[in-house]
C-alpha positions as CSV (number, residue, x, y, z in Angstrom):
1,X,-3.5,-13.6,-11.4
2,X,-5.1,-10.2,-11.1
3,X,-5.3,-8.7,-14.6
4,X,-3.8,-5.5,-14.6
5,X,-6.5,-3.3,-15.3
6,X,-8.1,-4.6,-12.0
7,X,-4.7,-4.5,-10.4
8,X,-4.6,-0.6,-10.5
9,X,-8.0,-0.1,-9.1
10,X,-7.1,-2.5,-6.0
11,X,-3.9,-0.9,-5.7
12,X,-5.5,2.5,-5.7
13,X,-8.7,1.2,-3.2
14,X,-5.4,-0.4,-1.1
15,X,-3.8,2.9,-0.3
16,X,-6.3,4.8,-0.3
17,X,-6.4,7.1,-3.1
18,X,-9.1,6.7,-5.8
19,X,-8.4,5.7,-9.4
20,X,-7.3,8.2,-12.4
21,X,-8.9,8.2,-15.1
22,X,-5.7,9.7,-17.3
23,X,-4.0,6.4,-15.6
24,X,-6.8,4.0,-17.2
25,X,-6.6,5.7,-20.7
26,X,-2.9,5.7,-21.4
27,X,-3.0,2.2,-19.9
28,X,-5.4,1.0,-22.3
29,X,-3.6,3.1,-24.8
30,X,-0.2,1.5,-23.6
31,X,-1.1,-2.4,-22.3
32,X,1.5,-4.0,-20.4
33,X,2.3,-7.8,-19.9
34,X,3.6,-7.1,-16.6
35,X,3.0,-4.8,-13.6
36,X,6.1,-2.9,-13.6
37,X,4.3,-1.1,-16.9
38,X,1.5,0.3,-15.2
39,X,3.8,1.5,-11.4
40,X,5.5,3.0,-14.3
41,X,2.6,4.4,-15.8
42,X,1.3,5.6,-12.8
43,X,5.2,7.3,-11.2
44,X,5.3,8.8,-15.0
45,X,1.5,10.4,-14.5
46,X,1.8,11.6,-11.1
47,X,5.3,13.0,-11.5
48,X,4.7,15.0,-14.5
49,X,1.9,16.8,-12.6
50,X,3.7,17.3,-9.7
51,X,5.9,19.1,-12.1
52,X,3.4,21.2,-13.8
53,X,1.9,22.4,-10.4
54,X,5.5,22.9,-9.1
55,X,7.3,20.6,-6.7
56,X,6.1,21.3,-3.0
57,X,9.2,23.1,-0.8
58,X,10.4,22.1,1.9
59,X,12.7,23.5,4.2
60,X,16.5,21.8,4.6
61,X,19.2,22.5,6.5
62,X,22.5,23.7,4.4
63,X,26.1,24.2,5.7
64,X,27.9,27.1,3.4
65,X,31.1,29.5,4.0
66,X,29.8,33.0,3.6
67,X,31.2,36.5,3.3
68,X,27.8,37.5,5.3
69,X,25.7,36.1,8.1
70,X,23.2,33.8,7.5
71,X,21.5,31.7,10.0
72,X,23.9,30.7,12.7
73,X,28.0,30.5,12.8
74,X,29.6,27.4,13.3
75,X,32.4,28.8,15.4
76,X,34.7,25.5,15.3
77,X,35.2,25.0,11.6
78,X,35.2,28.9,11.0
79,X,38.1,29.1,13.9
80,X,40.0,26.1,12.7
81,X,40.1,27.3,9.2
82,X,40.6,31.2,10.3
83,X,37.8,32.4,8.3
84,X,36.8,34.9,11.1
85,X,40.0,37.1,10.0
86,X,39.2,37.0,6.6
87,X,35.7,38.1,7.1
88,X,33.9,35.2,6.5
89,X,32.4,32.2,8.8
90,X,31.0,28.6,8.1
91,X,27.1,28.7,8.4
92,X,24.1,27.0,8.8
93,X,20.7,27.9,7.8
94,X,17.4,26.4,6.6
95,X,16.5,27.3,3.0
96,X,13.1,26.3,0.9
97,X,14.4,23.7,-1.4
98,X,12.4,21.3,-3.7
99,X,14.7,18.4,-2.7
100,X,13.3,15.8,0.1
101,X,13.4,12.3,0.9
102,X,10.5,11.4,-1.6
103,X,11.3,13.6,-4.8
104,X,15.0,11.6,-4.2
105,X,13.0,8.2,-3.9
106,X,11.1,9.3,-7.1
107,X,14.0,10.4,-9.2
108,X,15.8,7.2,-8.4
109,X,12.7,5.0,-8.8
110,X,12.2,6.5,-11.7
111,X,15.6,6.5,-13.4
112,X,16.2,2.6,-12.4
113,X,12.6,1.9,-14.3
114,X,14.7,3.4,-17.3
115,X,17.0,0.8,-17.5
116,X,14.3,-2.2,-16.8
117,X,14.7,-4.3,-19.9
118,X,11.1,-5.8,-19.3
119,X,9.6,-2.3,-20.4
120,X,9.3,-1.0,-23.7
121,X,12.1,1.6,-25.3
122,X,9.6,4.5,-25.8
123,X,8.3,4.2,-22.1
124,X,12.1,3.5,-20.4
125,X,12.9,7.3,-22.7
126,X,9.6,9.2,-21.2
127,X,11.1,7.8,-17.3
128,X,14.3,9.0,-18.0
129,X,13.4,12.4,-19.5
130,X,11.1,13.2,-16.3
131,X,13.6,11.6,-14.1
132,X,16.1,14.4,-15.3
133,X,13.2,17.3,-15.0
134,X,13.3,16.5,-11.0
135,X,15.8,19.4,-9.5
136,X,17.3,16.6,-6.7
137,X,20.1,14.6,-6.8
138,X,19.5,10.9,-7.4
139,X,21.0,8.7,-4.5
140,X,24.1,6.7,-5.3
141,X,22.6,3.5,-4.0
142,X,19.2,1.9,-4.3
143,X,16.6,2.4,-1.2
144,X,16.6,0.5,1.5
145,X,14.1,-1.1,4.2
146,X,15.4,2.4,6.5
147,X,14.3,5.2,3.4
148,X,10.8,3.6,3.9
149,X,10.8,3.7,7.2
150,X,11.9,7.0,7.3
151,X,9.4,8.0,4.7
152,X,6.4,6.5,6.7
153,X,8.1,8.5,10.1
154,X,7.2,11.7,8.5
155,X,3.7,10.3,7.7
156,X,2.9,11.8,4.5
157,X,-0.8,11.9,3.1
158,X,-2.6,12.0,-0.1
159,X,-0.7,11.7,-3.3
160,X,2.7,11.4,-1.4
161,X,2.0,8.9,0.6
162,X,0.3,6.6,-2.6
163,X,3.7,7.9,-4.7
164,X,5.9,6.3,-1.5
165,X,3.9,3.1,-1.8
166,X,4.0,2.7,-5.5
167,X,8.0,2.9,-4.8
168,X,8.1,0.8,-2.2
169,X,6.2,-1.9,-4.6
170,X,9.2,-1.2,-7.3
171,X,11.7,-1.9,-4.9
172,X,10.2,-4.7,-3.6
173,X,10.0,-6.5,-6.3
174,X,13.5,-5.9,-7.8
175,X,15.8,-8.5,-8.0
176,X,19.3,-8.1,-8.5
177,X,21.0,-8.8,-11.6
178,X,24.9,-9.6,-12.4
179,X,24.1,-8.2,-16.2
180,X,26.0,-5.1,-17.5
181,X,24.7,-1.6,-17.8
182,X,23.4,-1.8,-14.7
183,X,20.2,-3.3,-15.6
184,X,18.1,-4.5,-13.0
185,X,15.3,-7.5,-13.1
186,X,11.4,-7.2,-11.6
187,X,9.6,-10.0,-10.4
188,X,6.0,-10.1,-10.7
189,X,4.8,-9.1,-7.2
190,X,1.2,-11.0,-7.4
191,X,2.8,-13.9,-6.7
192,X,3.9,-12.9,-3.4
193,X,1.0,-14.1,-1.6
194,X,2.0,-12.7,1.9
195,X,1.8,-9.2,-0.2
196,X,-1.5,-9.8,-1.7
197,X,-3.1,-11.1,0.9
198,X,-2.5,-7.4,3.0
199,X,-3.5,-5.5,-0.2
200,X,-6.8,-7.4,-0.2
201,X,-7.7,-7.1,3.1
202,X,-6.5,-3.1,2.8
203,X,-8.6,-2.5,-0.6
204,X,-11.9,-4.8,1.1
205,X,-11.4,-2.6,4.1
206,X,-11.4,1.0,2.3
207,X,-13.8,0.2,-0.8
208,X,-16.3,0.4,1.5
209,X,-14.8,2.9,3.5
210,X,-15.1,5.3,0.2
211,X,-18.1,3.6,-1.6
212,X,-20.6,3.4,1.4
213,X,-22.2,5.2,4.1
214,X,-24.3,3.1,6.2
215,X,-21.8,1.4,8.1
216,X,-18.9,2.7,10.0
217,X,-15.3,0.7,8.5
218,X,-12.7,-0.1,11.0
219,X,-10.5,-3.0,12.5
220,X,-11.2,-4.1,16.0
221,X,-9.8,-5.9,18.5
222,X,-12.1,-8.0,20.1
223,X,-11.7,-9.1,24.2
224,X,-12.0,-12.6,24.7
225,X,-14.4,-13.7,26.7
226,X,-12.2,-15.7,29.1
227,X,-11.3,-16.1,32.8
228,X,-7.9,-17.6,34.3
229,X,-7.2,-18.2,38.2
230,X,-4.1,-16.2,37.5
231,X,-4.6,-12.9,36.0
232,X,-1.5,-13.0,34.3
233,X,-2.2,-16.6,32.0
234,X,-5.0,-14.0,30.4
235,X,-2.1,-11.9,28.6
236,X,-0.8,-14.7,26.9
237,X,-4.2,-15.3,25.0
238,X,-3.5,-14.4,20.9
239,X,-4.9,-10.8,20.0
240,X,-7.9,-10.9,17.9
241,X,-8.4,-8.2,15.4
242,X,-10.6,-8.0,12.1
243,X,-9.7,-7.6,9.0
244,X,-12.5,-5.9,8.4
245,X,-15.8,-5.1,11.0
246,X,-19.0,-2.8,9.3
247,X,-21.1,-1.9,11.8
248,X,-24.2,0.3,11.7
249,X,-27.1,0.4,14.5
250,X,-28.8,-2.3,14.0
251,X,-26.2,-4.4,12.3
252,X,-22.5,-5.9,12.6
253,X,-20.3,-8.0,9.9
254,X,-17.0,-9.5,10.4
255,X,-15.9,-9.7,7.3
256,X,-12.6,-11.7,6.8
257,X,-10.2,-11.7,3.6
258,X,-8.8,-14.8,3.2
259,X,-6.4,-14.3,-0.2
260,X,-6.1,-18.3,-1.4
261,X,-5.9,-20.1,-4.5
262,X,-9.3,-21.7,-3.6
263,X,-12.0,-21.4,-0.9
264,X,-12.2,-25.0,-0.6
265,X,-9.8,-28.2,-0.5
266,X,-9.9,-31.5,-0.8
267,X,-9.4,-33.4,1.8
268,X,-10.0,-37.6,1.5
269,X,-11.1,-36.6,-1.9
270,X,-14.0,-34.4,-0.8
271,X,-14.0,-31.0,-1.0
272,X,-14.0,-29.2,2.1
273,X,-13.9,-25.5,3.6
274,X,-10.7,-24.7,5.2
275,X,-11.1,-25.3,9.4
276,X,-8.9,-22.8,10.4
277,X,-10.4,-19.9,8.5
278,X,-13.8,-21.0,9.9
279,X,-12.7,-21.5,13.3
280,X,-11.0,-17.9,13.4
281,X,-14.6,-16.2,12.2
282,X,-16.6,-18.3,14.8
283,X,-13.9,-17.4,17.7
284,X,-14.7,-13.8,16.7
285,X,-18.5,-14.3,16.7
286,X,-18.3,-15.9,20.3
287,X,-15.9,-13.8,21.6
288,X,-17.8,-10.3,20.2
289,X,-20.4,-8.6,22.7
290,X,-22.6,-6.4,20.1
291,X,-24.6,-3.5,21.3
292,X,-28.5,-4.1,22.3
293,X,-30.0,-4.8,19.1
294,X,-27.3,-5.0,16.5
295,X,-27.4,-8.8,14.6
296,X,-24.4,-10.0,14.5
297,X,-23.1,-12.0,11.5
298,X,-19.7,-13.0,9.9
299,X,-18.3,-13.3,6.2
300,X,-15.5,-15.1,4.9
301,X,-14.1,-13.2,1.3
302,X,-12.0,-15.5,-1.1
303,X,-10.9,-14.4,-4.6
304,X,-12.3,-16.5,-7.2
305,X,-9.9,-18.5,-8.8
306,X,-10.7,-21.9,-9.5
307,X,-14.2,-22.3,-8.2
308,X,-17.0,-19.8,-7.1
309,X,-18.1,-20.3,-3.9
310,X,-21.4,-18.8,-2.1
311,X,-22.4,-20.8,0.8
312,X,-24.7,-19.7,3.5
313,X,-24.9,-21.0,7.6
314,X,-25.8,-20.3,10.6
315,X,-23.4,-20.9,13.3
316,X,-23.1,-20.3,16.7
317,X,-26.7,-18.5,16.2
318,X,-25.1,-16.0,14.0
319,X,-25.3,-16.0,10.1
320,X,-22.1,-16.8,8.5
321,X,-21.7,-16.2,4.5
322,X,-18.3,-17.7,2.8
323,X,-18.0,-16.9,-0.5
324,X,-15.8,-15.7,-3.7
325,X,-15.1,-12.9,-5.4
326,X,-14.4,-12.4,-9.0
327,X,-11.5,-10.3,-9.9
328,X,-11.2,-11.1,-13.2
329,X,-14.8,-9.2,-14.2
330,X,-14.7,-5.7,-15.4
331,X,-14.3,-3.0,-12.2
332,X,-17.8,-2.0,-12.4
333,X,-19.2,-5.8,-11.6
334,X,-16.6,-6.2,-9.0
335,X,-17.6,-2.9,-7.3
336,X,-21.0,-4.2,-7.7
337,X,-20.3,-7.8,-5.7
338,X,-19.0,-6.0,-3.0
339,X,-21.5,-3.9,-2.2
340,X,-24.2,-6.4,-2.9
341,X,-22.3,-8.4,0.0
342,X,-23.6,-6.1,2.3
343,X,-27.3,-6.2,1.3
């Protein structure tokens, strides 16, 4: 698995926000066995900041009975309960207010990380003193599938949307518990491979999005190049869209992620590269049209887990490159791999 010093770089490179440094120091000054120590970490750091700079307002709608006018009167409930006779009316009005939908995801997320048994007594104390420093109520029931959804509606950016992700990861990983004092239980999220699989191909894709300039980063969607008598069997052909295309004027990767145990397997006790990752590169080196010019060439990207892998072909008249990358080296050589991909 990921060691967790890498993890919080990839997590940071995933979502798009670039690594701390006071993060890395009280990590090292703190190590965890597990990952819920560092999410926690990282909620603690960027909390505590937000609280220093002072929690961003928003506006929200509030409902009050008032002896004067405010906003606009509710004329049913102030009839119904005769207020108008008593000089007074039910209003509502929108008023700055440091409560929203993700300062109440953080104060939750934060207070049930202070009852996680798996972290350490002094940490679950420092989440539940900043927990209480947030002015917002704390939800009576854990977030769902709909706060996130919500959450990602509003589209936040920068440090709120990398705070909502880091929650989302918490959350995700919780498993219930029938154990008093409402203690919950977190599973180690790197084994869900479905999840790690779309933060590699996220932190591949903005790396060099960030640590690059001579290609332009995107995903594509790439046409097939196909013909049916009937127009309508062409909509039923599978979309195919990269995890990762660089292209620059005179040259065009598709680089795909591929998050497996192993870049090979054996198969009649020989090892062997795995067909349908290969097949899905070639179809999108067929398939692609580049500009006049541009070369054209594809790379498969495995973690290195049980065997480094660098193999180089040519196929379809286009260079293909499948190979491994180490993410249990120090940051600096894995930043280093990546780039060196692209030379």
């Amino acid at each position: 698995m990921i060691p967790l010093p890498t993890l919080y770089y990839f997590l940071c490179y995933a979502w798009n926000r670039l690594p701390e440094q006071a993060v890395l120091q009280a990590s090292e000054a703190t190590p965890f066995a597990r990952p819920l120590g560092l999410l926690a970490q990282v909620l603690l750091h960027a909390t505590r900041r937000r609280l220093r700079t002072g929690l961003p307002r928003h506006f929200q709608s509030q409902e009050a009975e008032l002896a004067s006018l405010r906003g606009r009167i509710e004329l049913a409930p102030s009839l119904g309960r005769g207020l108008l006779a008593q000089g007074r009316a039910v209003c509502t009005f929108a008023e700055l207010s440091p409560d929203s939908p993700l300062h109440r995801l953080l104060a939750h997320t934060l207070a049930a990380l202070a009852r996680a048994a798996a972290l350490s007594a002094p940490l679950r104390r420092e989440l539940s003193q900043v927990a209480r420093q947030l002015p917002v109520p704390t939800a009576a029931d854990a977030p769902s599938a709909a706060t996130f959804r919500e959450l990602r509606r509003q589209r936040p950016a920068g440090t709120e949307q990398f705070l909502a992700h880091v929650c989302e990861l918490v959350w995700q990983s919780a498993l219930p518990e029938p154990a008093a004092n409402g203690r919950g239980r977190f599973a180690d999220f790197r084994r869900d491979e479905a999840l790690m699989a779309r933060l590699f191909e996220q932190f591949v894709r903005n790396f060099y999005r960030r640590e690059q300039r001579r290609y332009r980063v995107f995903a594509e969607t790439i046409a097939w190049q196909a013909q049916a008598a009937a127009p309508e069997a062409l909509a039923l052909l599978p979309t195919m869209l990269t995890d990762t295309t660089l292209e620059a004027p005179d040259r065009k990767i598709i680089l795909d992620t591929k998050y497996y145990a192993a870049a090979l397997r054996s198969r009649y006790d020989q090892p062997r590269l795995i067909a349908p990752h290969l097949y899905q590169l070639y179809a999108y080196l067929q398939n692609l049209r580049p500009t006049p010019g541009q070369a054209l060439e594809g790379i498969l990207l495995y973690p290195a887990t049980t065997q480094a892998v660098d193999l180089r072909y040519t196929l379809g008249g286009h260079p293909v490159r499948v190979v491994t990358l180490d993410l249990h080296q120090p940051w600096p050589g894995i930043a280093t791999d990546l780039l060196r991909l692209l030379e």
